[in-house]
C-alpha positions as CSV (number, residue, x, y, z in Angstrom):
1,X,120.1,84.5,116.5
2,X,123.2,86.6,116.2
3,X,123.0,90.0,117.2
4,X,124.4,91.1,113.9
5,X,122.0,89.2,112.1
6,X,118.2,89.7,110.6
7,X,115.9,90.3,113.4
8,X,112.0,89.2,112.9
9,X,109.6,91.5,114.7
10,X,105.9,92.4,114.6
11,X,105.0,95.9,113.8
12,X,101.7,97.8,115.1
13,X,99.3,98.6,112.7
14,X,96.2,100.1,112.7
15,X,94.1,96.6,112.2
16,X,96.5,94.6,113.5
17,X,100.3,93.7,113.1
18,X,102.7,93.1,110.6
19,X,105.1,91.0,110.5
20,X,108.8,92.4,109.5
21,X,112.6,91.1,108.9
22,X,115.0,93.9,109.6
23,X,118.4,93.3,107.9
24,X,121.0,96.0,109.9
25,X,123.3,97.3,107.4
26,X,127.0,95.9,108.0
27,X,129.7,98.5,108.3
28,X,129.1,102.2,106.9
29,X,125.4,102.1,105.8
30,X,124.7,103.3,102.3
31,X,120.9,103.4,102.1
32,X,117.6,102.1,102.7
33,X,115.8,99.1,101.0
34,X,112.3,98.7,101.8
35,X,111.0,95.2,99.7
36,X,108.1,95.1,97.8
37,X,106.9,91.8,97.6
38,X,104.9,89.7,95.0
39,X,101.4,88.7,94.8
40,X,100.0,85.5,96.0
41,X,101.6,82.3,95.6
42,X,104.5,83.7,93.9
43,X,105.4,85.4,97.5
44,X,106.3,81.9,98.6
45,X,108.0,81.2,95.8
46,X,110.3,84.2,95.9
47,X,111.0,84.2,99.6
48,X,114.3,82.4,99.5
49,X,115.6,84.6,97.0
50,X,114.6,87.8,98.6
51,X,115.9,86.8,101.8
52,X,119.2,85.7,100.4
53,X,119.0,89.3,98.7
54,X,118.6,91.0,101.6
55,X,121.7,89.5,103.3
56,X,123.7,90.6,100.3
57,X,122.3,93.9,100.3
58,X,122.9,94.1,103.9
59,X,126.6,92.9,103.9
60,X,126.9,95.3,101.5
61,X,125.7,98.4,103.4
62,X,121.7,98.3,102.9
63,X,119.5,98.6,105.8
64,X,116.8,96.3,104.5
65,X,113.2,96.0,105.6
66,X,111.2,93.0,104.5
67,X,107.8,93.1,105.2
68,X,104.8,90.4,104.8
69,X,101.7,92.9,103.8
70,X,98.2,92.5,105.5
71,X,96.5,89.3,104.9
72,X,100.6,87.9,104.2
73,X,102.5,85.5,106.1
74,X,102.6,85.9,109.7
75,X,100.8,89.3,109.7
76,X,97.7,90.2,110.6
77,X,94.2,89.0,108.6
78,X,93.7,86.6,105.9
79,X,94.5,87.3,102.2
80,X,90.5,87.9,102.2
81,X,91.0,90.8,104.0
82,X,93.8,92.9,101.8
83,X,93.1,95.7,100.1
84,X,95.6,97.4,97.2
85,X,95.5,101.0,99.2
86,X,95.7,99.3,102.8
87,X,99.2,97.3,101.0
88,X,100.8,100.7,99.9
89,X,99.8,102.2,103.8
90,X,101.7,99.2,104.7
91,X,104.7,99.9,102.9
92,X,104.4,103.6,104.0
93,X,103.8,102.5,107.7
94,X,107.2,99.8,107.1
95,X,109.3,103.2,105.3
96,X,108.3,105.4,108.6
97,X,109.9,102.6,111.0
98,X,112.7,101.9,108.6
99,X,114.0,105.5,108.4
100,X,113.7,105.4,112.6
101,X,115.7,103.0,113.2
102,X,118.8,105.7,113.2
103,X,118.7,108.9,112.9
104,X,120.7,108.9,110.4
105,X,118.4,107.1,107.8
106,X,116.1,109.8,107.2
107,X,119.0,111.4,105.1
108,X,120.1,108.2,103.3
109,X,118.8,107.1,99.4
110,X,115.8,104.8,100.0
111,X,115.1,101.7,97.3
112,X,111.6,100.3,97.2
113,X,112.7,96.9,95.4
114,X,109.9,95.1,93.8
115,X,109.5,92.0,92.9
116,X,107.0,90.5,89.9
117,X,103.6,92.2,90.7
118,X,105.3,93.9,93.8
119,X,106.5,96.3,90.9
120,X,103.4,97.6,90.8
121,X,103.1,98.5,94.2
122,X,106.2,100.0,95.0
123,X,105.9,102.5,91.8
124,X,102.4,103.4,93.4
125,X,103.9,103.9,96.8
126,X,106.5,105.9,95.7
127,X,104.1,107.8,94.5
128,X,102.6,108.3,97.9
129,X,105.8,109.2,99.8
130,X,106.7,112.5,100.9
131,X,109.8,112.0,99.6
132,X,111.5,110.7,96.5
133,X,113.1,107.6,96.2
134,X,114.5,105.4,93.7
135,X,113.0,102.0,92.6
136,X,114.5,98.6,91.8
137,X,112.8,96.1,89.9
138,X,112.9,92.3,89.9
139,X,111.3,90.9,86.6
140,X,108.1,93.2,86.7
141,X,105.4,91.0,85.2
142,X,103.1,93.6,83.4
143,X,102.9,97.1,82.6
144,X,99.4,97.2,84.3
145,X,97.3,95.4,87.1
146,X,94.8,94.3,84.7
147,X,97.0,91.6,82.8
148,X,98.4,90.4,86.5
149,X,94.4,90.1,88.0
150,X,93.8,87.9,84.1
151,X,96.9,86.1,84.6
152,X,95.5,85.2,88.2
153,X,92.0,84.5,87.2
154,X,93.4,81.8,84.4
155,X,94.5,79.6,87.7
156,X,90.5,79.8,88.6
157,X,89.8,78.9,84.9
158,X,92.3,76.5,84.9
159,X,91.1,74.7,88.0
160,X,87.1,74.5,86.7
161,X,88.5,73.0,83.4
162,X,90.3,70.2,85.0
163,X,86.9,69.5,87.5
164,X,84.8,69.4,84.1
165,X,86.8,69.0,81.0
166,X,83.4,67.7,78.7
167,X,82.3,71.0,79.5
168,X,83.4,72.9,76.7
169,X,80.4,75.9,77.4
170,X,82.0,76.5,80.6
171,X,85.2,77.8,78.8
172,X,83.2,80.5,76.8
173,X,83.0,83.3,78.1
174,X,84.5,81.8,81.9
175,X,86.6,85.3,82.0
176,X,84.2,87.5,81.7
177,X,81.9,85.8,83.9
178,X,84.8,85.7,86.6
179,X,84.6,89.6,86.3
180,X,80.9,89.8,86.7
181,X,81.4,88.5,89.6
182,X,84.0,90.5,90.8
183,X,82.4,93.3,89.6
184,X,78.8,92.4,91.6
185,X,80.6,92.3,94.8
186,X,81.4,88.3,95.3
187,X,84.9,86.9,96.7
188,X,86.5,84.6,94.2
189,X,88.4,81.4,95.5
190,X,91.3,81.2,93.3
191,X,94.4,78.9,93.8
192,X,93.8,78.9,97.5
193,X,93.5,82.4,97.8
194,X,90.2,84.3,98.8
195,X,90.4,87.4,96.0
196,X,88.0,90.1,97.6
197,X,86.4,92.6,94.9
198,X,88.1,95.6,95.8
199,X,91.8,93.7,96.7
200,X,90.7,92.8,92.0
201,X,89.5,96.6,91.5
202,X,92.6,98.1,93.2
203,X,95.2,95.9,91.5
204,X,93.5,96.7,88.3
205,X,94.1,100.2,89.0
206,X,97.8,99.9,89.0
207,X,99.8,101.4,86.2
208,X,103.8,100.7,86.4
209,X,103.7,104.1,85.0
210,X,106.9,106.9,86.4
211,X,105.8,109.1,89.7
212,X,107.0,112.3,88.8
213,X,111.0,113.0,89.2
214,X,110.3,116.4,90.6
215,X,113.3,117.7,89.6
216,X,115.8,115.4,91.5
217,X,117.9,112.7,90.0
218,X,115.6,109.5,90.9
219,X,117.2,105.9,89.4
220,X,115.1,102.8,88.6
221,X,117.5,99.9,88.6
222,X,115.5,97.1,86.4
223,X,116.6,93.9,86.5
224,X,115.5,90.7,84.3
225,X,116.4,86.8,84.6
226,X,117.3,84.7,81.6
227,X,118.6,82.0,80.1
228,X,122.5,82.1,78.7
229,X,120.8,82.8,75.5
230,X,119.3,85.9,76.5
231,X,121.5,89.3,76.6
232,X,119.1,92.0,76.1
233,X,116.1,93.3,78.0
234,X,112.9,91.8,77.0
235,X,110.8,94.1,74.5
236,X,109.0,95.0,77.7
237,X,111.4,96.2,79.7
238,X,113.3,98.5,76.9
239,X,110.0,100.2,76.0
240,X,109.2,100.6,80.0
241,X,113.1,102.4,80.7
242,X,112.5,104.5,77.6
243,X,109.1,106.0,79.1
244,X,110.5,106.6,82.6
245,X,113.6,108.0,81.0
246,X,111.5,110.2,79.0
247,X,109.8,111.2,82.3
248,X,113.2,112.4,83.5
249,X,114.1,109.0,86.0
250,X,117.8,107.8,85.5
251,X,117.3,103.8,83.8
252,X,119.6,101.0,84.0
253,X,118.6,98.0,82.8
254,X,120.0,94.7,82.9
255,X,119.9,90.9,82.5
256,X,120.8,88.3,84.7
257,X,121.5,84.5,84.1
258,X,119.1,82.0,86.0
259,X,115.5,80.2,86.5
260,X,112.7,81.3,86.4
261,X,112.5,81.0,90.2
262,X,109.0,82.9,91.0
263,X,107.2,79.9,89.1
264,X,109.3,77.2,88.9
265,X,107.7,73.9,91.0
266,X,111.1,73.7,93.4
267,X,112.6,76.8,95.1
268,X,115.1,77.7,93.0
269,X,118.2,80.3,93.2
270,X,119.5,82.8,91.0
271,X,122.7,83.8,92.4
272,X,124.1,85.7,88.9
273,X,120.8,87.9,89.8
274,X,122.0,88.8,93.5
275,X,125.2,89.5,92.8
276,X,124.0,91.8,89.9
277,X,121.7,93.7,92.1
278,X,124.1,94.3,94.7
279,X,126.4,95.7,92.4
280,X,123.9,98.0,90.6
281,X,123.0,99.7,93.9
282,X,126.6,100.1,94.9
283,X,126.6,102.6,92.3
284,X,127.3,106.1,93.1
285,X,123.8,107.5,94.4
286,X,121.0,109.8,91.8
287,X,122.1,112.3,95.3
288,X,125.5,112.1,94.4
289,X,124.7,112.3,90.1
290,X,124.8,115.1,88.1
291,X,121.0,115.6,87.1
């Protein structure tokens, strides 16, 4: 490996390690970007795309942390094992390295950059910093954790159907019974993953609701991919910037040509969506904006 290039690492933790990419910032260093990332298999799916991200961002200034979250990739535990909270103390733990690394971090603009469910973390840890910060969204996937833990449990239902597809009865009332299951304490085995009951209860807890701006400029930089076809934000996403801007967070939206790579059966790239990003945060600063 280069010296000027990403270095892999393993950061203590209280249960354990964690297992981190640290992209140095090339040339004078802008800010901090601390990654988010999705939830379950979609992690995989993303990972080329966030890494080739993270090089842009990188080349272009960013000191970027990647992080794979307890029970993730080559960290610590199994997927079994995570918990929402113990995810967001991750992020917090990977945020206090991150603005170590120089001294001069601790006085640079940090982005917590989310991607799909990751959305919904990195609103709830900014909520949790000591500090504020800005946010930057890749194709959030629902206002709330309780659509993303349904969407989820479909794969279960999904799977059960195609073991016994005469069994219409089983489809009745199969979410709900999914729940009650959840809900009585039981690990769910869905797509591969072991879903613990409170990993369910804390995801379904999540709002992608605006942490207060507390009367500094913050920016949320929201970015959606689409086909040639589509130039505007997706109903979602307009009604989302017009809350947090109501809640006093400087919004930019914007659309970006390419697959749907987070679910598509091949890894797929986006590149219109990297070079969009890159040039969204080389925007002046919220520091350096009039509130």
């Amino acid at each position: 490996m280069m010296a000027d290039g990403p270095r892999a690492f393993f950061l203590p933790a209280a249960d354990g390690q964690r297992y981190c990419i640290y992209h140095a910032a090339q040339g004078v260093t802008r800010g901090m970007v601390l990654q988010a990332a999705p939830f379950a298999e979609e992690l995989n799916k993303t990972r080329r795309m966030a890494a080739l991200q993270a090089r842009a961002l990188a080349a272009a200034g960013h000191a970027v942390l990647q992080i794979d979250l307890l029970g993730c990739g080559d960290s610590s535990g199994d997927f079994g094992d995570a918990r929402w909270p113990l995810w967001i103390q991750d992020l917090l733990l990977a945020h206090r390295w991150l603005a170590g690394t120089l001294a001069a971090h601790g006085a640079l603009p940090l982005w917590i950059w989310g991607i799909r469910a990751g959305c919904l973390l990195a609103a709830d840890a900014a909520r949790a910093l000591d500090q504020p910060c800005h946010l930057l969204f890749w194709q959030p996937s629902f206002a709330d954790g309780t659509m993303q833990l349904q969407q989820f449990l479909r794969l279960r239902l999904a799977a059960d159907m195609l073991a016994a597809p005469d069994d219409a009865g089983r489809a009745r009332g199969a979410m709900d019974a999914l729940r009650r299951q959840l809900a009585a304490g039981e690990t769910l085995q869905v797509a591969g993953y072991a879903l613990h009951p409170d990993l369910a209860a804390g995801l379904q807890a999540s709002r992608l609701v605006p942490p207060p701006a507390g009367g500094t400029a913050r920016q949320l930089v929201w970015m959606e991919v689409g086909s040639a076809a589509q130039a505007a934000l997706s109903p979602f996403g307009k009604r989302t910037l017009s809350l947090w801007q109501q809640a006093g967070w400087q919004v930019e939206g914007l659309v970006a040509q390419g697959p749907a790579f987070w679910q598509s059966a091949e890894i797929k790239e986006a590149p219109a969506l990297l070079e969009a990003t890159v040039a969204a945060l080389a925007q002046p600063s919220a520091e350096t904006m009039p509130a």
